[in-house]
N, C-alpha and C positions, 0 to 999 in steps of 0.2 A: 504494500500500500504506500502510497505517494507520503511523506513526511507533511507534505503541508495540510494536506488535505486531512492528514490522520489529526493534527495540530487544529484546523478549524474546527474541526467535530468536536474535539476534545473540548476545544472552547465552548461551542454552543451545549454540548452539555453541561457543562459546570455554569452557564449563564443558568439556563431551567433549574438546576438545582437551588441557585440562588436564590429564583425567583419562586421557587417554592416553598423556601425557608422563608422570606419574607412574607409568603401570602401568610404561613402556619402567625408569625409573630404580629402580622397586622390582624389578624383576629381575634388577637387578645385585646385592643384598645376599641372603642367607643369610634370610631370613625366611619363617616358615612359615604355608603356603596358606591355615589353618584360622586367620590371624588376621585380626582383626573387618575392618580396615581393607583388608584385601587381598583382601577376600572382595568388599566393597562396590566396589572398583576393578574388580575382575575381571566382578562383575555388571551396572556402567554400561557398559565397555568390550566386552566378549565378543560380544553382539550385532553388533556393527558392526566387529571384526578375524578373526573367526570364518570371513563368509564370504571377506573377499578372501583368508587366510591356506588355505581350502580350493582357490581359485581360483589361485592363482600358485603355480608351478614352485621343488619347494625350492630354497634357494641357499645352504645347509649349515649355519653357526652362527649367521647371520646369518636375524633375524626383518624381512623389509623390509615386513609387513604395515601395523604402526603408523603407517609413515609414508605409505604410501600413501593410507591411511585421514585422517590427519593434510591431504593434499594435498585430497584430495576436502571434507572439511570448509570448507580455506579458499578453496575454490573454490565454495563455499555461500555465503558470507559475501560472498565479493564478487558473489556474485550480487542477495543482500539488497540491500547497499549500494548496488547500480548499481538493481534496480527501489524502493530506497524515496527516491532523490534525485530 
């Protein structure tokens, strides 16, 4: 696999993870949906917590979507990482 190209991947997923930790942390404060930056978190992320959060058995207050989705992500990466060495 091409180095740069294994290197953008690599980037674009550690940006989603990012963007998934900060959906997980902006959840915890009082801010509302219709703001700019929340809207933009919700529209990188949704995509890809959407289905597994439809797929997995509620488990009450607890959202264990992000991290599953989180797990699969860095289970991407080292995928990269082992075919671009």
């Amino acid at each position: 696999m091409n180095p740069v190209i294994a290197d953008l991947f690599r980037a674009f997923l550690y940006i989603l993870i990012a963007a998934i930790v900060a959906r997980a942390l902006l959840s915890w404060f009082p801010i509302s949906r219709t703001n700019p930056l929340i809207r933009i978190v919700h529209q990188i992320t949704d995509p890809l917590i959407d289905p597994v959060r439809r797929a997995m058995p509620r488990t009450g207050m607890i959202d264990l979507s992000p991290m599953i989705v989180i797990i699969v992500l860095w289970l991407m990466i080292w995928v990269v990482n082992r075919v671009s060495n």
